[in-house]
C-alpha positions in Angstrom: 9.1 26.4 41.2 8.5 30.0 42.2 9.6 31.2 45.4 7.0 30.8 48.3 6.6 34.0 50.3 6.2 33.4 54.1 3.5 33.5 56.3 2.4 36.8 58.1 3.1 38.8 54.8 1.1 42.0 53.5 2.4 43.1 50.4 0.7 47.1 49.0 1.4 47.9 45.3 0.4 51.4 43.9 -1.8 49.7 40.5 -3.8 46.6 40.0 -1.4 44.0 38.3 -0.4 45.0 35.0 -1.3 48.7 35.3 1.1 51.5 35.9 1.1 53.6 38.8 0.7 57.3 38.2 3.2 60.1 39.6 1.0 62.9 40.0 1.7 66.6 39.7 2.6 66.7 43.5 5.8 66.6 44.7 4.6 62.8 46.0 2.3 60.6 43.4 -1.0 59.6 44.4 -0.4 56.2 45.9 2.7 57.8 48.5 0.3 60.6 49.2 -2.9 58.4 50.0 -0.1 56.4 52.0 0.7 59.1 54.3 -2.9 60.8 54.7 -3.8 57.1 56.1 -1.0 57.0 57.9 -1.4 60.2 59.8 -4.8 58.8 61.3 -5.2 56.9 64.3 -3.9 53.5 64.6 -6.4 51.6 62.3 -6.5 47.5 60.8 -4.0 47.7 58.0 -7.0 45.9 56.2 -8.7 49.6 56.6 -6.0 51.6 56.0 -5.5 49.9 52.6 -9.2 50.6 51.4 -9.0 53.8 52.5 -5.7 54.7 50.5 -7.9 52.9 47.4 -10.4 55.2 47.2 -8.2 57.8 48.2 -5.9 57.0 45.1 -9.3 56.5 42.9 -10.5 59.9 43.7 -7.1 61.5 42.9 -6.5 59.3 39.6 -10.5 60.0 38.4 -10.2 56.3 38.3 -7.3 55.7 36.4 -5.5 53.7 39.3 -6.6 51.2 41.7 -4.3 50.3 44.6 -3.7 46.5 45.4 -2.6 44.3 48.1 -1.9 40.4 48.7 -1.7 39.3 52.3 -0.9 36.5 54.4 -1.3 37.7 57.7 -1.7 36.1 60.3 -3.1 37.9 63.2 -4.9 41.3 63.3 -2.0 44.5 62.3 -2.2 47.9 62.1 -0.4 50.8 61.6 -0.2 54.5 62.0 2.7 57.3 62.5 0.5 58.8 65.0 1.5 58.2 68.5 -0.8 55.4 70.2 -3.0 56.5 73.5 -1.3 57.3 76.5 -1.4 53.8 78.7 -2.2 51.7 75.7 -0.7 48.6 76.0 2.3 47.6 73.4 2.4 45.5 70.9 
């Protein structure tokens, strides 16, 4: 049998399965450039951030690539590089 991932997962890939992920003309392709651009926002569901960096990657690909993701979260996540609230609690 194949091997089972875990619980509490979230897996991002740049393309749908069985499509290839572009580079771009940037120094970054579009899929690591969406990536940081959602990134750089506040703290948001990583749920959000990953339909954000879709269209993101849609717009820059003219279609051509669609972001996916597989998930077995658990409880709510989210992520950011900006730095959370001043007195907001930790996680």
């Amino acid at each position: 049998p194949p091997p089972r991932a875990p619980a509490g997962l979230f897996v991002a890939f740049a393309a749908q399965p069985g499509q290839p992920a572009y580079d771009g003309a940037a120094a970054q392709g579009p899929f690591a450039s969406a990536l940081l651009a959602e990134l750089a926002r506040p703290p948001q569901p990583i749920e959000a951030l990953m339909r954000g960096l879709r269209l993101r990657v849609i717009r820059l690909t003219a279609g051509q690539q669609v972001p996916w993701s597989q998930s077995s979260l658990l409880r709510p996540a989210s992520l950011s590089l900006a730095a959370p609230p001043p007195g907001a609690p930790a996680e």
